[in-house]
LOPAMAR-434831 format. One record per residue (C-alpha): x, y, z. Coordinates in nm, 2 decimals. Example, Ala and Ser with C-alpha at 12.3 -4.5 7.8 and 13.67 -1.06 7.14 Angstrom:
2
PT        u        v        w
PT     1.23    -0.45     0.78
PT     1.37    -0.11     0.71
This chain:
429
PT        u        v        w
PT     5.59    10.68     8.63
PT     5.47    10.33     8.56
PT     5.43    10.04     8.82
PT     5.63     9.73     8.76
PT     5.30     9.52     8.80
PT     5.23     9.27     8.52
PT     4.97     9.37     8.25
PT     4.70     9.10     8.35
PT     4.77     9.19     8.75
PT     4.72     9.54     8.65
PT     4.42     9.50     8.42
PT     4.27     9.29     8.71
PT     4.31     9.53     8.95
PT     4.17     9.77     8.81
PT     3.88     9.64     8.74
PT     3.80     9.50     9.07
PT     3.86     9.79     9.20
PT     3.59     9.96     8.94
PT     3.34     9.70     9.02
PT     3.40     9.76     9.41
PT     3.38    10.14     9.30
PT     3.08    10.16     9.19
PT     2.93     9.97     9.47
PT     2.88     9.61     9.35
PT     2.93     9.31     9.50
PT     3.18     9.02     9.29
PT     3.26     8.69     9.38
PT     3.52     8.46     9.28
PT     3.53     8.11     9.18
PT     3.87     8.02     9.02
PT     3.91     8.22     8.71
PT     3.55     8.30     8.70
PT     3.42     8.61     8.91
PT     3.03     8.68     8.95
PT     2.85     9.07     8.97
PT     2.54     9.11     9.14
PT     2.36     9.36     8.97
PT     2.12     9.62     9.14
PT     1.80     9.70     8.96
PT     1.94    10.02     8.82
PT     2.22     9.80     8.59
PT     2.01     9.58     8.48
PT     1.90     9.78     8.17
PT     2.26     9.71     8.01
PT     2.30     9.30     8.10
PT     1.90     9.21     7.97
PT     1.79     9.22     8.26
PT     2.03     8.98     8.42
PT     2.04     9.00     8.78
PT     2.43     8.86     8.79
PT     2.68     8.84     8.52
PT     2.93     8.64     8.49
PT     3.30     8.71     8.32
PT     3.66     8.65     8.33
PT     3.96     8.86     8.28
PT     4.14     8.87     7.98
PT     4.03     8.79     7.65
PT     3.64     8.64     7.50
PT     3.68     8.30     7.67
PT     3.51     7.98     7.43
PT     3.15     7.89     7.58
PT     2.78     7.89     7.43
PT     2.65     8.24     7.42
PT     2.29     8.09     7.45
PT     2.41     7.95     7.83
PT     2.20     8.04     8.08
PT     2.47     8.21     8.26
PT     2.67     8.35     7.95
PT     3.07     8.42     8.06
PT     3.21     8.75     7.95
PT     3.52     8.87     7.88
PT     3.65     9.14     8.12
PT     3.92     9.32     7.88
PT     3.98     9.68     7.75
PT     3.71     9.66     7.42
PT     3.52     9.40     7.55
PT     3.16     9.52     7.65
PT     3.15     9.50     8.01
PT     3.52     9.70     8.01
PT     3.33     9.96     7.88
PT     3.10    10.02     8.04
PT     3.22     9.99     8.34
PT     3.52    10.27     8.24
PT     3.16    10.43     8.11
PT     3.02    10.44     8.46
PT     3.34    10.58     8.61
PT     3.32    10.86     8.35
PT     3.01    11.00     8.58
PT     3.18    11.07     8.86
PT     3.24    11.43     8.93
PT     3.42    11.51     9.15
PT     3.64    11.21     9.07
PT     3.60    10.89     9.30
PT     3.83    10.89     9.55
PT     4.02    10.60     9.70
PT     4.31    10.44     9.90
PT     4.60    10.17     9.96
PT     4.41     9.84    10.06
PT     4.63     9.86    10.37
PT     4.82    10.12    10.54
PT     4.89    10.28    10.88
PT     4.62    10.47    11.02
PT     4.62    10.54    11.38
PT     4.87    10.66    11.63
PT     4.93    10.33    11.78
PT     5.06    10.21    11.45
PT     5.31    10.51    11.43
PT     5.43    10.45    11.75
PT     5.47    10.05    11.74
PT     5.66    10.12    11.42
PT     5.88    10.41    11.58
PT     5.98    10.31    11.95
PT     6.14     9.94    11.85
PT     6.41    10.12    11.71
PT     6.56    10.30    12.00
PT     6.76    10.18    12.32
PT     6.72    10.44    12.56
PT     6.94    10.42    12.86
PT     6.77    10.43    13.17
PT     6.44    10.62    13.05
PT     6.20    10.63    12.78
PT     6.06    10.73    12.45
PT     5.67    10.84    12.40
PT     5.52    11.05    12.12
PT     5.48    11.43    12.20
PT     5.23    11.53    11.98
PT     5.13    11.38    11.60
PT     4.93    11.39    11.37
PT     4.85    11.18    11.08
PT     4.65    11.35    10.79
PT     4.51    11.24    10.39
PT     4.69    11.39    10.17
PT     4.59    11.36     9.81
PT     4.78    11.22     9.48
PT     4.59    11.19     9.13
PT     4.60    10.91     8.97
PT     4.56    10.93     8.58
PT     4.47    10.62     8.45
PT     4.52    10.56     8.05
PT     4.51    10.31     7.79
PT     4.76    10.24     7.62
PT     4.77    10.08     7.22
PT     4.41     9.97     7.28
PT     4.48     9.68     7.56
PT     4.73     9.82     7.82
PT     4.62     9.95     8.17
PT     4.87    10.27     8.21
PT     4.86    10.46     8.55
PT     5.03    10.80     8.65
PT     5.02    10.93     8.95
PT     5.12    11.32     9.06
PT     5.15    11.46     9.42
PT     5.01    11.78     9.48
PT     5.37    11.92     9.47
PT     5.33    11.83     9.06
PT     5.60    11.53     9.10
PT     5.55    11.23     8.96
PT     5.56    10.95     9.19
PT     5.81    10.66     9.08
PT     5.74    10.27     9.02
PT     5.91    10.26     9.37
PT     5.71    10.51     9.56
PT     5.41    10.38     9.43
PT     5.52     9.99     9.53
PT     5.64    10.14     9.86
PT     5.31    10.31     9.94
PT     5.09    10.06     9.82
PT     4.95    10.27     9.58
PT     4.89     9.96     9.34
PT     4.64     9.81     9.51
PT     4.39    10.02     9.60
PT     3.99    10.01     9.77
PT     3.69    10.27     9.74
PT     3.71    10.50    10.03
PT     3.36    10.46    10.17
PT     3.43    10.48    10.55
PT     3.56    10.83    10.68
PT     3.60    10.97    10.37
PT     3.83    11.25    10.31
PT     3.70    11.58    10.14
PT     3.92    11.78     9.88
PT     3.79    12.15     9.88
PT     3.65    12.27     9.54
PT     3.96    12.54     9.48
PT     4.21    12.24     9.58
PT     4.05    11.98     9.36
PT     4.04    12.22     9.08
PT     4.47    12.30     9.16
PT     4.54    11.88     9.12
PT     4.29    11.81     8.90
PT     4.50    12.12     8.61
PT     4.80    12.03     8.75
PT     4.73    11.66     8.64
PT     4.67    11.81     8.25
PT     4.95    12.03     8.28
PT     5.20    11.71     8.39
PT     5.02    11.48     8.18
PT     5.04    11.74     7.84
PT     5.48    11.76     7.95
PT     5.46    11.40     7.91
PT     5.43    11.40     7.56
PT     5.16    11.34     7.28
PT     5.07    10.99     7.45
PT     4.97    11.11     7.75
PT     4.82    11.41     7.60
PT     4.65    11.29     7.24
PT     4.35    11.16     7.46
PT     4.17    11.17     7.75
PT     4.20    10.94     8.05
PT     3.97    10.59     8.13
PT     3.97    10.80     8.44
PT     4.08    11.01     8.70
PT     4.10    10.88     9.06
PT     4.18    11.10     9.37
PT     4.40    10.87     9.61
PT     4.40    10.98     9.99
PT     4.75    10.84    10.15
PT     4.80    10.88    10.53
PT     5.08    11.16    10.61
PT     5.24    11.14    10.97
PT     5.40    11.44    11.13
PT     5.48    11.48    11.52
PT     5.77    11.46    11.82
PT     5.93    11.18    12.01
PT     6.01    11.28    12.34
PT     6.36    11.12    12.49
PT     6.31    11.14    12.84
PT     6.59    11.01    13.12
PT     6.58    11.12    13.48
PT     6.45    11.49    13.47
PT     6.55    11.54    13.18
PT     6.42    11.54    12.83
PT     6.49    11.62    12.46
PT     6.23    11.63    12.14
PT     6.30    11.48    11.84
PT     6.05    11.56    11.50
PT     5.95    11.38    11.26
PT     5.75    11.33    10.93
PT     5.70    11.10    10.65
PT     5.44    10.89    10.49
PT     5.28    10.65    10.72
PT     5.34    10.36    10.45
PT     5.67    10.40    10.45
PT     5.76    10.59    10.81
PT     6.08    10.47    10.94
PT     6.23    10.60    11.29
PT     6.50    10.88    11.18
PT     6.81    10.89    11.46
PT     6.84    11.04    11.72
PT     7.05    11.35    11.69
PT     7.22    11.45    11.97
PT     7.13    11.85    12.04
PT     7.49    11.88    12.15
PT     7.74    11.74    11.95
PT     7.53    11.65    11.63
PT     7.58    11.29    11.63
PT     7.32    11.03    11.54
PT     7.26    10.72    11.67
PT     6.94    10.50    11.81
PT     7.12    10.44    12.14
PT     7.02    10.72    12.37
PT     7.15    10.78    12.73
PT     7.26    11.07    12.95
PT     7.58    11.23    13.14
PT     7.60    11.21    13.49
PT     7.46    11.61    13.50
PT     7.13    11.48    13.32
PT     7.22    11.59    12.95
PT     7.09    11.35    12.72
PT     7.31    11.23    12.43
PT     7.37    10.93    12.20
PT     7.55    10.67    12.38
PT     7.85    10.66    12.22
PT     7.94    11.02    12.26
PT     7.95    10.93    12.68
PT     8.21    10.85    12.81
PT     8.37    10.76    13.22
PT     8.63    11.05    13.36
PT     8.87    10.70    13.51
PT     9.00    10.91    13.81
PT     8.65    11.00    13.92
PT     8.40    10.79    13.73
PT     8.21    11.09    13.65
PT     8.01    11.03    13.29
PT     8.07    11.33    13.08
PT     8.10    11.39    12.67
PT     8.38    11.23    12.56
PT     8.46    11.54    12.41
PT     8.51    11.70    12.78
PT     8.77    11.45    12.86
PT     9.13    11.51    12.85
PT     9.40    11.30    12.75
PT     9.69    11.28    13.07
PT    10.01    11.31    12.87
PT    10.20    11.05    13.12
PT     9.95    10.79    13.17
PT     9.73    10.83    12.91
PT     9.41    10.85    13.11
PT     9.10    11.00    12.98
PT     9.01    11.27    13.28
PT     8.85    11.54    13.32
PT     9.02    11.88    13.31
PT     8.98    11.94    13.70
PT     9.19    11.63    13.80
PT     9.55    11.76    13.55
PT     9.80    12.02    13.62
PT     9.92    12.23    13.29
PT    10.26    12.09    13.22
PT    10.49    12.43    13.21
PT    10.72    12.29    12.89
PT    10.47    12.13    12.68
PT    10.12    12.25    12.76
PT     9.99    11.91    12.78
PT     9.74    11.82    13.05
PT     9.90    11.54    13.32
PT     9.73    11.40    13.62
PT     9.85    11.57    13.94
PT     9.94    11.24    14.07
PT    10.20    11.22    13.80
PT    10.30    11.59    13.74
PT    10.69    11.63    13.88
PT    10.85    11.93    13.94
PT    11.15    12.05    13.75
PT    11.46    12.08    14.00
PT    11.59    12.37    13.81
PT    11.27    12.65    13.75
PT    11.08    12.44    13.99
PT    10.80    12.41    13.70
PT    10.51    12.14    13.72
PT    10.58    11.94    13.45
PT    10.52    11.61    13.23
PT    10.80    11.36    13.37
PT    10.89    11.29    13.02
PT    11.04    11.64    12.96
PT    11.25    11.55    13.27
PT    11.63    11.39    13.25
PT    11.82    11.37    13.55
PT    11.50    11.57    13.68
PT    11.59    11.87    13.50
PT    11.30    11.97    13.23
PT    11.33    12.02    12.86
PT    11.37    12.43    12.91
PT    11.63    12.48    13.10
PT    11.85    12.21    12.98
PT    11.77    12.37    12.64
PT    11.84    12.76    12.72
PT    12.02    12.95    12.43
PT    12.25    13.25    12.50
PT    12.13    13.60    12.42
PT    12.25    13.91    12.47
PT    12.11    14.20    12.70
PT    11.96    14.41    12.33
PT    11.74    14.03    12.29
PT    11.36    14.22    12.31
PT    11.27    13.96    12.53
PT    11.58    14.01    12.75
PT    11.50    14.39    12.74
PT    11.13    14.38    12.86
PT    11.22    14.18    13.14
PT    11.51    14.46    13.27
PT    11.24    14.72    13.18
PT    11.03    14.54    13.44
PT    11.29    14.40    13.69
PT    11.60    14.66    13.66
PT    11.73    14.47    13.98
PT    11.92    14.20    13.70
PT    12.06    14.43    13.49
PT    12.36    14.40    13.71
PT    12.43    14.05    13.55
PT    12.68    14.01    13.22
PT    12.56    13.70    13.03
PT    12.23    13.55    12.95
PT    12.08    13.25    12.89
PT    11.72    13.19    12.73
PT    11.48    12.99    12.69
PT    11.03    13.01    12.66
PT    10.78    12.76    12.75
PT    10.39    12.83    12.66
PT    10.33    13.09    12.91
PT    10.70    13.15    13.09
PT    11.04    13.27    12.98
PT    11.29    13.06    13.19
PT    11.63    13.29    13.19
PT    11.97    13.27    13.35
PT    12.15    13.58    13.46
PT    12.52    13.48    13.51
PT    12.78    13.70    13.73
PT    13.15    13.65    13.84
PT    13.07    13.43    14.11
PT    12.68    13.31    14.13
PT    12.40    13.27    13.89
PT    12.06    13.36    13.91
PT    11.73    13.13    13.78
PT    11.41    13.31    13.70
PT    11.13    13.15    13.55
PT    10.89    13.47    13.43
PT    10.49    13.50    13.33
PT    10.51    13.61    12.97
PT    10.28    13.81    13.00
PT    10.29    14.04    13.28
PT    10.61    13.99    13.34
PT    10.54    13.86    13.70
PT    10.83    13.61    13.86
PT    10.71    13.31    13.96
PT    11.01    13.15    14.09
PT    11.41    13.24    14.15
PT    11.67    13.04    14.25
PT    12.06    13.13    14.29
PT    12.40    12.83    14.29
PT    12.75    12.91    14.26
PT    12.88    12.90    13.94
PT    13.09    12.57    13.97
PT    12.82    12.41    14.11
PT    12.49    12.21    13.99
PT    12.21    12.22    14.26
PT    11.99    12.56    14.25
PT    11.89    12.68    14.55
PT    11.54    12.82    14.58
PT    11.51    13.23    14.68
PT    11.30    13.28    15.00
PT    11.03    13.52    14.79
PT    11.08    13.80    15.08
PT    11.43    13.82    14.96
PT    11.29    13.89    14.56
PT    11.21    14.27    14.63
PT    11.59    14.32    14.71
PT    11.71    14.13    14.38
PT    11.50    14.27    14.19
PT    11.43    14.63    14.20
């Protein structure tokens, strides 16, 4: 609620900015600071054209001086009436941090810095910077102690860190391109100030303020515009201009955030760390659109891998083998003694097995056969159909029942011998 500013800092402060408020000019010489005053002050000094004071307490000198020096303190004379002179404003005076960002070049010199953007650029699309008001209520406190609170126009009081962060302690009379607060919106702050100030409690509320001072802080709002090739991407943003810092990029496609920017080889921009190299073709893609090859351990992309038939795992076609039993395209470590994983691993069934049942529903052709041997991959049943003399191997789409493949041997031997597929129709049906 309170800045963190010492006492005498803030007492000073304040005053210098009332003097500069009221349109006088002050000079400083060490500890001792000098007023010119127009004809219209005169009245209250004797008629002295300048006074002369320090801040802080009556200091020891001769009154009869020529050039008296004041005290510049709460209870001191020239304290009040210079609080006395602030009381005439209406509307209240309005002013704003000493220093802050005010033009689009300073938004965009305090943005772009913070962003590597791979082969292209980033430019402001569009922005805005606009006053926005914040009351300042400024109170004293036990008869000697310079209190401020300050309220947005949301009715939140600003902390001793906003107000260090925006600058808000050290502030100047606005007196070039000064901003204009409407007479209904003026009225809204100004209540909202008693209404915050009464919550506070009977310290903020028992008396009135030294004054009220409307303080005009710079508001930035717009787009940066990613742009790489032909493509581009808009990123908003919005903050105080004090305190504007570049947010991350956020990448439109996967969510991620970074401040290095770059784009796949198709021209969609992304952070950098979410690109990554297909390493058969070089292609860059999202790393999410990569595959992992389940023999080499390459990161591809899908186009470059066959389906292994046992595990469903993608494999690079230049390491996919093919089973010597079903004659599946497969991942050569389901292979051993280049047989895969399914049918070295087929279970007996009998011809009532559901599975078993579908298939002879389909392909009455192998009911013929006595025993049965079963086992499933991901999309294929993978059966053997054993007679007196020869057995048959059919490797069949789960699905629609289609065969895909079917091979006979002789009983006492080991090598399976493909089916020519015109000779399927016969076996089959």
């Amino acid at each position: 609620m309170s800045t963190t500013v010492s006492q005498d800092d803030q007492l000073e402060r304040f005053s210098l900015w009332a003097i500069a408020q009221l349109g006088l000019k002050c000079l400083r010489d060490g500890d001792r600071y000098c007023i010119d005053l127009p004809e219209e002050y005169r009245d209250g000094f004797d008629g002295r054209e300048q006074v002369f004071f320090q801040m802080g307490s009556s200091p020891p000198g001769d009154e009869a001086a020529a050039e008296p020096l004041q005290a510049l303190a709460p209870g001191e004379p020239l304290f009040e009436w210079l609080v006395e002179r602030l009381h005439r404003y209406d509307p209240p005076p309005d002013a704003r941090p000493r220093v802050q960002p005010d033009g689009v070049h300073d938004i965009s010199s305090r943005l772009f810095p913070a962003y590597h953007v791979d082969g292209g650029s980033v430019h402001l699309s569009g922005c805005t910077i606009e006053d926005v008001p914040i009351l300042r209520l400024t109170y004293l406190r036990e008869g000697q102690r310079i209190e401020h609170v300050l309220i947005g126009e949301d009715g939140q009081l600003l902390t001793a860190k906003e107000i260090a962060a925006l600058q808000l302690d050290e502030i100047v009379p606005c007196k070039v391109h000064q901003p204009r607060l409407s007479g209904p919106r003026r009225a809204r702050l100004l209540e909202l100030g008693r209404r915050r100030a009464a919550e506070l409690g009977e310290r903020h509320a028992a008396s009135p303020p030294l004054c009220r001072t409307v303080l005009w802080c710079k508001y930035a709002q717009g787009r940066l515009c990613f742009t790489i090739g032909g493509s581009r991407v808009q990123l908003p943003f919005s903050g105080w201009a004090q305190t504007l810092e570049a947010p991350p990029f956020v990448c439109p496609l996967t969510g991620a955030r970074s401040f290095q920017v770059a784009a796949t080889d198709d021209g969609r921009i992304t952070v950098a760390i979410q690109i990554a190299a297909c390493e058969i073709t070089g292609k860059r893609v999202l790393h999410g659109e990569l595959v992992t090859c389940a023999a080499t351990g390459q990161r591809v992309l899908p186009e470059c891998t066959e389906i292994c038939s046992v595990t469903g795992e993608p494999v690079v076609r230049d390491a996919v083998a093919s089973c010597n039993g079903c004659a599946q395209q497969v991942a050569p470590k389901v292979l051993t003694d280049g047989v895969c994983q399914a049918c070295r691993e087929m279970a007996e069934v009998s011809k009532d097995d559901p599975r078993i049942a579908r298939v002879l529903g389909e392909h009455p052709g192998l009911d013929s056969y006595r025993t049965w041997k079963l086992s499933e991959t991901a999309t294929a049943y993978v059966l053997c159909a054993g007679g007196w003399i020869r057995q048959l191997l059919a490797v069949i789409d789960k699905q629609s029942l289609e065969v895909r493949h079917l091979a006979r041997r002789h009983r006492l031997l080991n090598d399976w011998v493909p089916v020519p597929e015109p000779q399927w129709k016969e076996i089959l049906d």
